[in-house]
Every structure is written in structure tokens, then in C-alpha cells.
KOLDOGU-827555 format. One record per atom (N, C-alpha, C): residue in three letters; x, y, z; atom name. Coordinates in steps of 0.1 Angstrom, whole numbers. Example, Ala and Ser with C-alpha at 12.3 -4.5 7.8 and 13.67 -1.06 7.14 Angstrom:
KOLDOGU-827555
  res     xx     yy     zz  atom
  ALA    132    -57     78     N
  ALA    123    -45     78    CA
  ALA    132    -33     78     C
  SER    128    -22     71     N
  SER    137    -11     71    CA
  SER    129      0     79     C
This chain:
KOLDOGU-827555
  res     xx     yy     zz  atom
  UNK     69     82      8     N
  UNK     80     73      8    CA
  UNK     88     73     21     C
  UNK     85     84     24     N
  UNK     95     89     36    CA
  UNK     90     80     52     C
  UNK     76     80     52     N
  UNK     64     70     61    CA
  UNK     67     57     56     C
  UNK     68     53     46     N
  UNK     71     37     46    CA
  UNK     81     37     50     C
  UNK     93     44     48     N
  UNK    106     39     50    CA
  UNK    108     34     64     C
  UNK    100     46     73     N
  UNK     99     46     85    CA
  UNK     93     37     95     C
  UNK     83     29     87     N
  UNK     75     21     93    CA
  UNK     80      9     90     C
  UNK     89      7     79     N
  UNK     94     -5     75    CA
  UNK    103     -9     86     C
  UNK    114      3     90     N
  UNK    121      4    100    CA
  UNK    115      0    114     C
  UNK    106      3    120     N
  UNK     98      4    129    CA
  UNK     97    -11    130     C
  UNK     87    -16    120     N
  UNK     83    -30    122    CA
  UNK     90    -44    121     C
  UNK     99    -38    112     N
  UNK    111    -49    109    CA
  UNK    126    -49    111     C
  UNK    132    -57    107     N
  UNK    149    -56    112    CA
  UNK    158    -54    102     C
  UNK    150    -49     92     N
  UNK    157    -49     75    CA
  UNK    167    -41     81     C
  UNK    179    -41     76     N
  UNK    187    -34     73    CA
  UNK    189    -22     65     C
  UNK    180     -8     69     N
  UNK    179      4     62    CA
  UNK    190     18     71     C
  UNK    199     20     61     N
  UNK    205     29     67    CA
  UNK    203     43     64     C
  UNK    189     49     70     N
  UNK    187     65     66    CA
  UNK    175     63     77     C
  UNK    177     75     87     N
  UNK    173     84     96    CA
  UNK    161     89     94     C
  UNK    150     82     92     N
  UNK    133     92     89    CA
  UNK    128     99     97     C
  UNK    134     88    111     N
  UNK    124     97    123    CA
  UNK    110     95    123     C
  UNK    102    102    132     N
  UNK     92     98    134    CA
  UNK     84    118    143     C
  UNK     76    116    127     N
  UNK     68    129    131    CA
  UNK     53    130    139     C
  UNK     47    137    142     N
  UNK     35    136    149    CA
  UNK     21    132    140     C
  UNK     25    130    126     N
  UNK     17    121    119    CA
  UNK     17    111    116     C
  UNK     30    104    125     N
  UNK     32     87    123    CA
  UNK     20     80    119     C
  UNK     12     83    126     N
  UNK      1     75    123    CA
  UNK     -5     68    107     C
  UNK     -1     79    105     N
  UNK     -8     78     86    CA
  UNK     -3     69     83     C
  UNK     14     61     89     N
  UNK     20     50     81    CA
  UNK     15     36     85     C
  UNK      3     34     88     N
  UNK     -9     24     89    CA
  UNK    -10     24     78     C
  UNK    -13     30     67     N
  UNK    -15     22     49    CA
  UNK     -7     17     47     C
  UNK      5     17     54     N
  UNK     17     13     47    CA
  UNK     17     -2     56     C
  UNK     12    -10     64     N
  UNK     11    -21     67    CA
  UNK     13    -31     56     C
  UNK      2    -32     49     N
  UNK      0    -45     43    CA
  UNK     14    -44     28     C
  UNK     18    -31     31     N
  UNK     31    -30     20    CA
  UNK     43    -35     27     C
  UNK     45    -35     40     N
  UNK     52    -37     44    CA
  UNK     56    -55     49     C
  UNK     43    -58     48     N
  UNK     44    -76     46    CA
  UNK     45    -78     39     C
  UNK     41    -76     24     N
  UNK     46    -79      9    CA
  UNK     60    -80      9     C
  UNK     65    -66     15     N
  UNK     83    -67     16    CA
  UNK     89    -81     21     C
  UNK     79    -84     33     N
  UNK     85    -95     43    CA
  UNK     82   -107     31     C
  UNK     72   -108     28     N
  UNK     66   -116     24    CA
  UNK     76   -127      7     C
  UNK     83   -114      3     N
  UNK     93   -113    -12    CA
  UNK    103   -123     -3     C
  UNK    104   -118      7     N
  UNK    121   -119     17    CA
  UNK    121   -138     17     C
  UNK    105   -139     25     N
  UNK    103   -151     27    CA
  UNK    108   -164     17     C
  UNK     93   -159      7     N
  UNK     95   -164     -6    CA
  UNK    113   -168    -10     C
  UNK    116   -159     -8     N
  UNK    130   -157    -17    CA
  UNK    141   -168     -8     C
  UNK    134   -168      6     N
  UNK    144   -179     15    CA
  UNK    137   -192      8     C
  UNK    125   -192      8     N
  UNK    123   -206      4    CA
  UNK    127   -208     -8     C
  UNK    126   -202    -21     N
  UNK    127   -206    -31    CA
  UNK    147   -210    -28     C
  UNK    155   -201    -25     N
  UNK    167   -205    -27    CA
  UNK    168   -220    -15     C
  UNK    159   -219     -9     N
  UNK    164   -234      5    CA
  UNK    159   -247     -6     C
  UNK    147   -245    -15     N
  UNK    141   -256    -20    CA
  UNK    152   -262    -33     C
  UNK    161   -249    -37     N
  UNK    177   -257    -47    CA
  UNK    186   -268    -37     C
  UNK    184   -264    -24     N
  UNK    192   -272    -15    CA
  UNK    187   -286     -5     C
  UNK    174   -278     -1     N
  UNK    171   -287     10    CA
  UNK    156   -294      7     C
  UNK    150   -302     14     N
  UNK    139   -307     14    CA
  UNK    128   -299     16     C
  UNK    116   -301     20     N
  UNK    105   -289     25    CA
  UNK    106   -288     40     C
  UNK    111   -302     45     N
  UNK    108   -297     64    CA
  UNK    119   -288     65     C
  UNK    125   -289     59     N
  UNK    141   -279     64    CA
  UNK    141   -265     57     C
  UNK    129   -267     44     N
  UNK    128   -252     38    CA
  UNK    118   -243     49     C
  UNK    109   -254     54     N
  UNK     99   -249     64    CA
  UNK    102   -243     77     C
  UNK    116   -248     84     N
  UNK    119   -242     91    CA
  UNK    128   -229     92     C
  UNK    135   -230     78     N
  UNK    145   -217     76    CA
  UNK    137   -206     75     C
  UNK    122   -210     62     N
  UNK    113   -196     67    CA
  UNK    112   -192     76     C
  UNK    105   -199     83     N
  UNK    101   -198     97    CA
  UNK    109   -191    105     C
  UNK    124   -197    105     N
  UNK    133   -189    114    CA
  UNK    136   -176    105     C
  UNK    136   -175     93     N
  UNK    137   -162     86    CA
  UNK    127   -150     91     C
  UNK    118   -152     93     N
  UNK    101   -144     97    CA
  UNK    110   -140    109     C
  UNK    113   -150    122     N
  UNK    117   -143    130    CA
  UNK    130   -131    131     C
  UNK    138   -138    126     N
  UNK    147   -126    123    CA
  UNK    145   -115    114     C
  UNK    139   -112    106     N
  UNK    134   -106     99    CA
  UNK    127    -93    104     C
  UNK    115    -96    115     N
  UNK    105    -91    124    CA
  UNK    113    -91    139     C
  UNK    126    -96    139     N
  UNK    129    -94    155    CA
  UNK    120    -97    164     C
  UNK    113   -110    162     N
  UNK    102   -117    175    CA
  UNK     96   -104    174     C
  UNK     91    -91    169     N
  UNK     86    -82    175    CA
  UNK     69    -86    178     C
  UNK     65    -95    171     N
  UNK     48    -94    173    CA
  UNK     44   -110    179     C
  UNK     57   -118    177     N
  UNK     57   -125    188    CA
  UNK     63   -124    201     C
  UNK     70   -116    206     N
  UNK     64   -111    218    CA
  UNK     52   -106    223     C
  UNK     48    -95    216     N
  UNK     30    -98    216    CA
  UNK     24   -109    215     C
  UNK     23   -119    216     N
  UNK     16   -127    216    CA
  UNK     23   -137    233     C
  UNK     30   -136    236     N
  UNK     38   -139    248    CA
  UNK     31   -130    258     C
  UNK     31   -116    257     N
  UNK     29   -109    271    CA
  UNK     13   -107    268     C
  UNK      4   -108    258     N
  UNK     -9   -108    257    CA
  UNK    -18   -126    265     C
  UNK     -5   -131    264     N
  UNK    -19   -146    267    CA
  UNK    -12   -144    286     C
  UNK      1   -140    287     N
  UNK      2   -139    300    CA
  UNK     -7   -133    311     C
  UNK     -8   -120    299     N
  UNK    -18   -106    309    CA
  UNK    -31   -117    306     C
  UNK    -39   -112    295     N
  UNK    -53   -115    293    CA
  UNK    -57   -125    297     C
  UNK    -50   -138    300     N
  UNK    -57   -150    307    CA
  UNK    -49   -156    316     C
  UNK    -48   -144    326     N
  UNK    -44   -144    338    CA
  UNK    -55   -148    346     C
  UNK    -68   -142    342     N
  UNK    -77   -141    352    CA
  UNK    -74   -131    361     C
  UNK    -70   -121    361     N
  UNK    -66   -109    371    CA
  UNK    -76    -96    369     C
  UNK    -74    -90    379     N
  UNK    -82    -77    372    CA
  UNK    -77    -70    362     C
  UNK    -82    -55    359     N
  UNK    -71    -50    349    CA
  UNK    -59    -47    352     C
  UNK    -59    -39    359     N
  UNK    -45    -35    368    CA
  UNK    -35    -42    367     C
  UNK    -40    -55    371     N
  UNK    -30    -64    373    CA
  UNK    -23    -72    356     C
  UNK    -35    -73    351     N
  UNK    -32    -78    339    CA
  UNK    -24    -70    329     C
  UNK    -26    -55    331     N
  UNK    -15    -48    324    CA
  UNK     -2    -42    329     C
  UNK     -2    -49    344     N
  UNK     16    -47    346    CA
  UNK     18    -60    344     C
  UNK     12    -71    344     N
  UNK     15    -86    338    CA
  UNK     20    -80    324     C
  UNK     13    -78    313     N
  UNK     17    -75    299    CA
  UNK     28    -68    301     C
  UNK     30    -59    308     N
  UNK     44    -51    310    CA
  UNK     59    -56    315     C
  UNK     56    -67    319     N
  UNK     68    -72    324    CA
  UNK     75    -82    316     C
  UNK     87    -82    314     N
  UNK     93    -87    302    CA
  UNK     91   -100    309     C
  UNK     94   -108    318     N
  UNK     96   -121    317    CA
  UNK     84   -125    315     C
  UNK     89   -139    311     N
  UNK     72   -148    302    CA
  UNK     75   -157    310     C
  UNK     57   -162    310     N
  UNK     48   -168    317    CA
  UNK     47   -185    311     C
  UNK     38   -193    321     N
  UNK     37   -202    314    CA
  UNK     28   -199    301     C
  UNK     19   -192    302     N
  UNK      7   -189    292    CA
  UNK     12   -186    281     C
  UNK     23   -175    285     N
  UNK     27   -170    274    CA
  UNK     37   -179    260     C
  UNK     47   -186    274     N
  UNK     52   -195    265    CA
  UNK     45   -211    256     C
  UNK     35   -211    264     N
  UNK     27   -220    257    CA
  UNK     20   -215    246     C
  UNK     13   -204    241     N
  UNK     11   -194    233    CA
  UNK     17   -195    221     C
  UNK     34   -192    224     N
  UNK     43   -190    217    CA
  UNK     47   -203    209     C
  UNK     49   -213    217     N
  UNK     53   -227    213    CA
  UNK     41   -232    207     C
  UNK     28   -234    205     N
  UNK     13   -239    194    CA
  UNK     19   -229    184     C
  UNK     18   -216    187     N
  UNK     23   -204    174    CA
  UNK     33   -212    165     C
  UNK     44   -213    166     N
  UNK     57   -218    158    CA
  UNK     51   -230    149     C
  UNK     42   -241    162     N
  UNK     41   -254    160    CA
  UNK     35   -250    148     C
  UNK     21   -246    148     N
  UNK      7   -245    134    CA
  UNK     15   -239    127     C
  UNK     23   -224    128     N
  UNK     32   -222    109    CA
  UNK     37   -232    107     C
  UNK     46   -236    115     N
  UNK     61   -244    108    CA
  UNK     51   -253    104     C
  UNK     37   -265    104     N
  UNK     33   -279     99    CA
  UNK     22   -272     90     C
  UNK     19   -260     92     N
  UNK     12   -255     77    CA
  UNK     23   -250     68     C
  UNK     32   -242     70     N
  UNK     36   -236     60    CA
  UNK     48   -254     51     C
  UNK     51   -262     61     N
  UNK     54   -273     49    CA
  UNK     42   -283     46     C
  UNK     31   -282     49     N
  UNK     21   -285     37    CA
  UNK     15   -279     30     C
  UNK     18   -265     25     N
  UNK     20   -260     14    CA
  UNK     29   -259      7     C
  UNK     42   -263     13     N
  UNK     50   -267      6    CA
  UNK     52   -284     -1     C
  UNK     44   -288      2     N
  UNK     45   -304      2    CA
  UNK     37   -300    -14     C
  UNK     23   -291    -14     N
  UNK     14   -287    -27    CA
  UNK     22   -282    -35     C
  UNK     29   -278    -35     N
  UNK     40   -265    -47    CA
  UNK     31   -251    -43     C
  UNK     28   -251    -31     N
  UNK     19   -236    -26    CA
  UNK     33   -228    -21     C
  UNK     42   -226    -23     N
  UNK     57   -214    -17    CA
  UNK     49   -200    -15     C
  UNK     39   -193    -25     N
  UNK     35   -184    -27    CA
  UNK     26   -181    -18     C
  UNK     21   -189    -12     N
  UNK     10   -184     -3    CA
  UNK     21   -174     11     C
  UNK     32   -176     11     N
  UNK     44   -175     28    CA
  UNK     43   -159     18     C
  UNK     38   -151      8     N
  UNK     39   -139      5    CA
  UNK     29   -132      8     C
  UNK     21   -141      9     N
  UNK      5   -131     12    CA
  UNK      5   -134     29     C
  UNK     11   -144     35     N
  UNK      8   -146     51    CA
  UNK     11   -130     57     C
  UNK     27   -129     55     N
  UNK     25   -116     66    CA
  UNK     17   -104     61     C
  UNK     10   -100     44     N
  UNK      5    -88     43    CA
  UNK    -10    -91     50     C
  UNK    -18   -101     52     N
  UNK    -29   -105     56    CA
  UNK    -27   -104     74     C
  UNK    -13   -107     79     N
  UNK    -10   -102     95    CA
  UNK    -13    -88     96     C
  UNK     -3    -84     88     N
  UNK     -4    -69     94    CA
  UNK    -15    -61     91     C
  UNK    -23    -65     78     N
  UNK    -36    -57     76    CA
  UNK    -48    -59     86     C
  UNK    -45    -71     91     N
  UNK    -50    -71    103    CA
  UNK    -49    -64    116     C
  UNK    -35    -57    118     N
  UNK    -33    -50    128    CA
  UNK    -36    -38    127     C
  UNK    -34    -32    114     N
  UNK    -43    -24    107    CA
  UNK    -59    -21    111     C
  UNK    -66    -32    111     N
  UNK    -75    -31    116    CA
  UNK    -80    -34    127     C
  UNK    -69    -36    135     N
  UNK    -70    -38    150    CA
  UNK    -70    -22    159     C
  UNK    -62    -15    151     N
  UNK    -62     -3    152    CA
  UNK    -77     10    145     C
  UNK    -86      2    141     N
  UNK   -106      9    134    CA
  UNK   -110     12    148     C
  UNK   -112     23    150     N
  UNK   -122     27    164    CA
  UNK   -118     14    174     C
  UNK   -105     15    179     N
  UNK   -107     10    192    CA
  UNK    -97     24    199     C
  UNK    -93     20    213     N
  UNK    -88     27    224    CA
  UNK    -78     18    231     C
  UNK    -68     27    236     N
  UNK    -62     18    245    CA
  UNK    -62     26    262     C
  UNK    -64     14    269     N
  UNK    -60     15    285    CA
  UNK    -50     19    292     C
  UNK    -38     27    283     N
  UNK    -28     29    287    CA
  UNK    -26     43    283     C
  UNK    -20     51    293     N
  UNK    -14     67    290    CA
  UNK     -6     67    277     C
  UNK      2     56    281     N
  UNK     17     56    274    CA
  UNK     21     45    266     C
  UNK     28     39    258     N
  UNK     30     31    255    CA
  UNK     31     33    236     C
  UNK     40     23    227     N
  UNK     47     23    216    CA
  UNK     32     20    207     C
  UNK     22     14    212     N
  UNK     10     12    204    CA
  UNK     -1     24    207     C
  UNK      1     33    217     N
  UNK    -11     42    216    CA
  UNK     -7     51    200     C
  UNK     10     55    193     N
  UNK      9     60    184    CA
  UNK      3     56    171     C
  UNK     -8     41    172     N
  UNK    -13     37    159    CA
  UNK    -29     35    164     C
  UNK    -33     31    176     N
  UNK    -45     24    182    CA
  UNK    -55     37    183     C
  UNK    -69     33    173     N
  UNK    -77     39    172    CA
  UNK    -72     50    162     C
  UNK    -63     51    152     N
  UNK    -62     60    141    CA
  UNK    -57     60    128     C
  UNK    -66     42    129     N
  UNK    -72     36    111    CA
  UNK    -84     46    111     C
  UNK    -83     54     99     N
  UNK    -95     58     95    CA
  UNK   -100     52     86     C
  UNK   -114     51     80     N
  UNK   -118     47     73    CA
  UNK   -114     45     58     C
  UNK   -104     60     53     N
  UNK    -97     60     41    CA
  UNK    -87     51     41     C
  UNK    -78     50     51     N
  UNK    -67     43     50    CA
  UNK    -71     27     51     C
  UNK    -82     25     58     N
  UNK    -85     11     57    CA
  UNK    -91      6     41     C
  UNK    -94     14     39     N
  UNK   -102     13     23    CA
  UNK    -91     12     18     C
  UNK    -77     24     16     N
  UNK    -69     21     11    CA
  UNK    -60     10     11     C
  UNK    -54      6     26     N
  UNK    -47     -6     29    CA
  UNK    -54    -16     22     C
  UNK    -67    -20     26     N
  UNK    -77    -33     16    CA
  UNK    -72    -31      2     C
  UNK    -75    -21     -3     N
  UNK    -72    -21    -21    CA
  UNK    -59    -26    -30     C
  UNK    -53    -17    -19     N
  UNK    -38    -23    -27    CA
  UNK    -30    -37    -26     C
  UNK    -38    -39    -13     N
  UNK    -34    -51     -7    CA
  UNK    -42    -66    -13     C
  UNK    -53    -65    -18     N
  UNK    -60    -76    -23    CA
  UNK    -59    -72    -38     C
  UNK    -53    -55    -47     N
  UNK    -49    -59    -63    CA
  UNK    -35    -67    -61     C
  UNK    -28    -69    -48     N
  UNK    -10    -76    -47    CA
  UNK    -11    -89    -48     C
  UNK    -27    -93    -38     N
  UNK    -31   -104    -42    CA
  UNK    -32   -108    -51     C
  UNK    -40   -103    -61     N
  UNK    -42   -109    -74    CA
  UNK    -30   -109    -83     C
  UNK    -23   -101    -84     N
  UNK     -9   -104    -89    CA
  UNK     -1   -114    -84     C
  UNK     -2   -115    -74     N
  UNK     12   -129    -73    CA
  UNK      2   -139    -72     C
  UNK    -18   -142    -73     N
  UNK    -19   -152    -80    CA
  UNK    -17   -156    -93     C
  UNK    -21   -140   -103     N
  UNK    -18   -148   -117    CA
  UNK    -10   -148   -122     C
  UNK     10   -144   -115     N
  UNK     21   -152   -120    CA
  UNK     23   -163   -114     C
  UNK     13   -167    -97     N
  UNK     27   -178    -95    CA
  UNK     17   -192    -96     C
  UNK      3   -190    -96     N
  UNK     -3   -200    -96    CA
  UNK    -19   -202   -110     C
  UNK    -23   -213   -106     N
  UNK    -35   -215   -115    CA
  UNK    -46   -213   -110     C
  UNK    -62   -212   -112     N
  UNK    -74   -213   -113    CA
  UNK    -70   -198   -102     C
  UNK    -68   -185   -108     N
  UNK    -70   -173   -103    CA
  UNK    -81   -165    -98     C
  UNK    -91   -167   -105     N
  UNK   -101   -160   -101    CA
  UNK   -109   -173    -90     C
  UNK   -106   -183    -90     N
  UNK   -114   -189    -81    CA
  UNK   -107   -184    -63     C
  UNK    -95   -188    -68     N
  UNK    -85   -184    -56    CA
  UNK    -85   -171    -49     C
  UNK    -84   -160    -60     N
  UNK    -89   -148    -54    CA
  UNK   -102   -147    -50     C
  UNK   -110   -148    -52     N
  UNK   -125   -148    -49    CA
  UNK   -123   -157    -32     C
  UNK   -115   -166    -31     N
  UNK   -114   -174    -18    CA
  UNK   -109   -164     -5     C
  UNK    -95   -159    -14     N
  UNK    -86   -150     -3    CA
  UNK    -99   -140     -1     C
  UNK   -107   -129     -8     N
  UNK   -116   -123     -7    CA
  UNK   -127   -128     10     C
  UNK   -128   -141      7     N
  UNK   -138   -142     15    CA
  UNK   -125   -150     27     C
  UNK   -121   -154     23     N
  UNK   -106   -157     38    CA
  UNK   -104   -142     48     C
  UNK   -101   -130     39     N
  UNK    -98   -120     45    CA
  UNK   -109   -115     55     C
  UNK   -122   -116     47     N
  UNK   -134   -111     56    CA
  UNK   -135   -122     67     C
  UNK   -134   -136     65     N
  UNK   -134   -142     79    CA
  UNK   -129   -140     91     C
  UNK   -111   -140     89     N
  UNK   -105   -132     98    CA
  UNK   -108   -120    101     C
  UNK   -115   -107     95     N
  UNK   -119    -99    100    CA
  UNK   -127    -98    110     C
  UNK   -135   -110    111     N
  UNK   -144   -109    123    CA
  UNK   -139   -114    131     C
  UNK   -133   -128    127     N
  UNK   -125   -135    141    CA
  UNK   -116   -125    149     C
  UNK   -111   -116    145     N
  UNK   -102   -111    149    CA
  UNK   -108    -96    158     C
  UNK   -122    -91    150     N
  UNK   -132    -81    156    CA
  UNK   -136    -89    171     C
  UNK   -142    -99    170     N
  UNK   -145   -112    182    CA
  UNK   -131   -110    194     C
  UNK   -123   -113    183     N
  UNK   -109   -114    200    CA
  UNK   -110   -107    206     C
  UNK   -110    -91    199     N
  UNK   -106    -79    201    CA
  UNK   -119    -76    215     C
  UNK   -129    -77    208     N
  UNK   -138    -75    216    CA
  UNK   -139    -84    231     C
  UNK   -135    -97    229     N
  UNK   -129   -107    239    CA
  UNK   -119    -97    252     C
  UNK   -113    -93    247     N
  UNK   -101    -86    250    CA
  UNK   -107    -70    257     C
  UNK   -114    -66    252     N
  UNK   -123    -47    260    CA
  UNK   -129    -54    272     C
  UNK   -131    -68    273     N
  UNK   -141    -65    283    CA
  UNK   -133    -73    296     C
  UNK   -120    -75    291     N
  UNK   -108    -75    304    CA
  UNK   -103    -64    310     C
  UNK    -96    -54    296     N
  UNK    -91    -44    299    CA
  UNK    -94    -32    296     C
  UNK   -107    -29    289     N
  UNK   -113    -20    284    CA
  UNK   -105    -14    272     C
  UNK   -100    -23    266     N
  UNK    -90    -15    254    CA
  UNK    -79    -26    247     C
  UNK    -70    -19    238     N
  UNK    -60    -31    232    CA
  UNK    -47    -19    236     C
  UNK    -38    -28    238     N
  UNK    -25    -24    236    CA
  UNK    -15    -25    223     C
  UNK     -4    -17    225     N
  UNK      7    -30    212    CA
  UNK      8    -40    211     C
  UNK      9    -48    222     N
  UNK      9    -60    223    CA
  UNK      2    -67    217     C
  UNK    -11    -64    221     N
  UNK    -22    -70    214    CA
  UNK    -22    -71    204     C
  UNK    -16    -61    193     N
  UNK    -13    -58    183    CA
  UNK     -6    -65    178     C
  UNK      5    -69    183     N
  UNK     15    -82    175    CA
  UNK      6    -92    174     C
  UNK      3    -93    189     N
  UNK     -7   -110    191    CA
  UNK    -19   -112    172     C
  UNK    -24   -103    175     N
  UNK    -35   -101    159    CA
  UNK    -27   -103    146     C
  UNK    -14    -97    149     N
  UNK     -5   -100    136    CA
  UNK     -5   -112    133     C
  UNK      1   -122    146     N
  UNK      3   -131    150    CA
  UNK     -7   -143    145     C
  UNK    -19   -140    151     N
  UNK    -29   -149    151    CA
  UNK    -36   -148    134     C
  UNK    -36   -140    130     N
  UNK    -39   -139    115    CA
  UNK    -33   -144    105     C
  UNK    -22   -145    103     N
  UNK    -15   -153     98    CA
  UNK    -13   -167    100     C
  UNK    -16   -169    109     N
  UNK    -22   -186    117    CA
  UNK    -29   -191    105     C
  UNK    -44   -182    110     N
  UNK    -59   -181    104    CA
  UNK    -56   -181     84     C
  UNK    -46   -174     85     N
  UNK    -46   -174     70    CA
  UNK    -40   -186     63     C
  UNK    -28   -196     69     N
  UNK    -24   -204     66    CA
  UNK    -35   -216     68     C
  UNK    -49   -216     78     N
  UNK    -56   -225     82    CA
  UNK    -65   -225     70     C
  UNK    -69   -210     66     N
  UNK    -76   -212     59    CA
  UNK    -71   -214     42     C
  UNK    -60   -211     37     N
  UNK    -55   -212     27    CA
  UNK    -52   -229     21     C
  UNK    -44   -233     33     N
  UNK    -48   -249     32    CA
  UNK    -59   -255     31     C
  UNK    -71   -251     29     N
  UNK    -83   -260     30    CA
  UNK    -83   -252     13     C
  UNK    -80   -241     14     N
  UNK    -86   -236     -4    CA
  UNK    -79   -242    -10     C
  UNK    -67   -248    -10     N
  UNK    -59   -254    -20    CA
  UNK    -58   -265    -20     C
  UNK    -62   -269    -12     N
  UNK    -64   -286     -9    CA
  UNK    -73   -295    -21     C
């Protein structure tokens, strides 16, 4: 309990007032990813459902939207900012990881960031346009289980840095574990919030393994610039997974 609290802290902007700290087995609070987007995921939901008593769907769509961000403190979109600056820079490594290092953003980056906003904010209100609210629950546990697994046998290029304490130490259990509890959460908020469940779950099943490769593919896109992933990179995957999940969730419900 004491590892989630911590990581919840860590990844989000919740407002938790108790002191966990952070021990030299931080690492183990990787299961606690895809728990920790369900949390976001309630939060979401909960803005949409109270915005849709008041407002229309484009305006429910962007209060999510702007909810995610405050919620997450831009934290993994920044990652995705200092990752498209570095990585497709065209630079060598060197160069490309004091590029990622440097707080101001790029054009790359901010064009990155601006398609990002654009594809949630015009997927997540046509799923709202479907009576789909439910899917904005499962988007961020399917981000972060992805960072989760961004973190399976890889390495980072860096001595130092806020992501060497997770990169390369998904073990196999914890990945098994994160998947399990995270796809029975799925199947619960299909069979209260929606219909034809087992078709849907059987979809998310094979949605999740897609992004797993697309995302194995970046990653690997990504070793043969810098020989490794950073944090950053790490948001970026959060980032882009949740894209991938709203891309693909729209065609299953359609």
C-alpha cells in the first residue's frame, strides 16, 4: 500500500498528504502502474460524466482533456516534447541527449505535442458522440502499462536521471502481474458500463497486444539512436499508447 501510495504520488498531482518516500526498491512500484491509471482513469470519467449534466460533448471533451493534464502535471507530456526534439534531431547521441535535457522545446517537440492534444481531444469526443465515456477509464491504465513495459529488458544511456529508477526492472512477474489485474479491471468496467462484453473484451485483449509491438518497434526505433530509453521516453510511450488505444477502440466500437 505504502508503494502505490508512493507512485501514485510520483506520477500524478493528486493531492495526497502523507510522506512515503522512496526506498531502494522503488522499483517494485511498476505493478502499481496500470492501478494507478484506473485511479486517473475514475477521475476522468467522473469529469466527464459531471461535464455531460452541463455541457455538450466538445466541451465535455476538452475539460477531460484539460483534466488528464492537470491531473498528470504535463508529466509524460513533456516526454513526449523532449523525446521528438532529441530523437529526431538527426544528431548524434551526445547531442541528442543534452537536446532531451534541455527544458526549452523545439519545434519537433512542440509539433509532437500539438497532433498529441489534437488526435485525444477529436477521439475522445467521438466516443463521446457513441455513449463510449467509459473507454477515457481504460485510456490511461493501457498508457502506463505500456510504460511498464517500456521498462522489460531494456537499458538506459544515462548514469543519472528520474527514469534509470524504473528502466529495465519490469520483471517478468510484475509484468504478468500488471497484465492480470489490469485486463480482470477491464472486464469489469465492461460488464457494468457497456454491452456485447465478451466481444469487446476479447478486442481490448488483442488492442493491448497490438500496441505492444508498436510500442516494442518505437522502442527499438529509438536503441539504435541512443542505445537505450530514457524517462522521457517513457512519458512519450505513455503518451503514444493512449493515442493507439483511443485509435483502436474507435474502430471496435464503431
Amino acid at each position: 500500500m505504502k508503494r502505490f501510495v508512493g507512485i501514485l504520488q510520483f506520477l500524478t498531482r493528486i493531492p495526497i498528504n502523507l510522506n512515503t518516500g522512496m526506498d531502494n526498491e522503488f522499483y517494485k512500484s511498476l505493478v502499481y502502474f496500470p492501478l494507478v491509471g484506473f485511479v486517473l482513469g475514475l477521475l476522468y470519467y467522473g469529469i466527464g460524466w459531471v461535464s455531460l449534466l452541463i455541457f455538450d460533448n466538445r466541451i465535455t471533451a476538452v475539460l477531460i482533456l484539460l483534466g488528464s493534464v492537470i491531473l498528470t502535471g504535463a508529466l509524460h507530456i513533456d516526454g513526449i516534447g523532449d523525446t521528438f526534439d532529441g530523437i529526431y534531431s538527426y544528431r548524434n547521441k551526445e547531442r541528442i541527449l543534452e537536446i532531451m535535457k534541455d527544458s526549452r522545446l523545439g519545434t519537433n517537440g512542440l509539433l509532437a505535442i500539438v497532433f498529441l492534444l489534437l488526435f485525444k481531444l477529436v477521439f475522445i469526443f467521438s466516443l463521446l458522440e457513441g455513449h463510449n465515456l467509459w473507454a477515457v477509464i481504460i485510456m490511461p491504465m493501457y498508457g502506463r502499462l505500456n510504460s511498464a513495459w517500456g521498462c522489460y529488458r531494456t537499458t538506459t544511456p544515462r548514469e543519472t536521471g528520474m527514469g534509470n529508477i524504473f528502466i529495465g526492472k519490469t520483471s517478468t512477474k510484475i509484468l504478468v502481474i500488471g497484465i492480470s489485474y489490469a485486463m480482470a479491471l477491464v472486464f469489469g468496467i465492461l460488464y457494468f458500463l457497456t454491452e456485447a462484453v465478451n466481444i469487446k473484451f476479447i478486442g481490448h485483449i488483442g488492442l493491448l497486444i497490438g500496441i505492444f509491438i508498436l510500442i516494442r518497434w518505437f522502442i527499438r526505433s529509438i536503441y539504435k539512436k541512443i542505445d537505450g530509453i530514457t524517462g522521457d521516453i517513457l512519458g512519450a510511450i505513455c503518451e503514444i499508447a493512449e493515442v493507439m488505444y483511443l485509435i483502436g477502440i474507435y474502430f471496435l466500437v464503431a
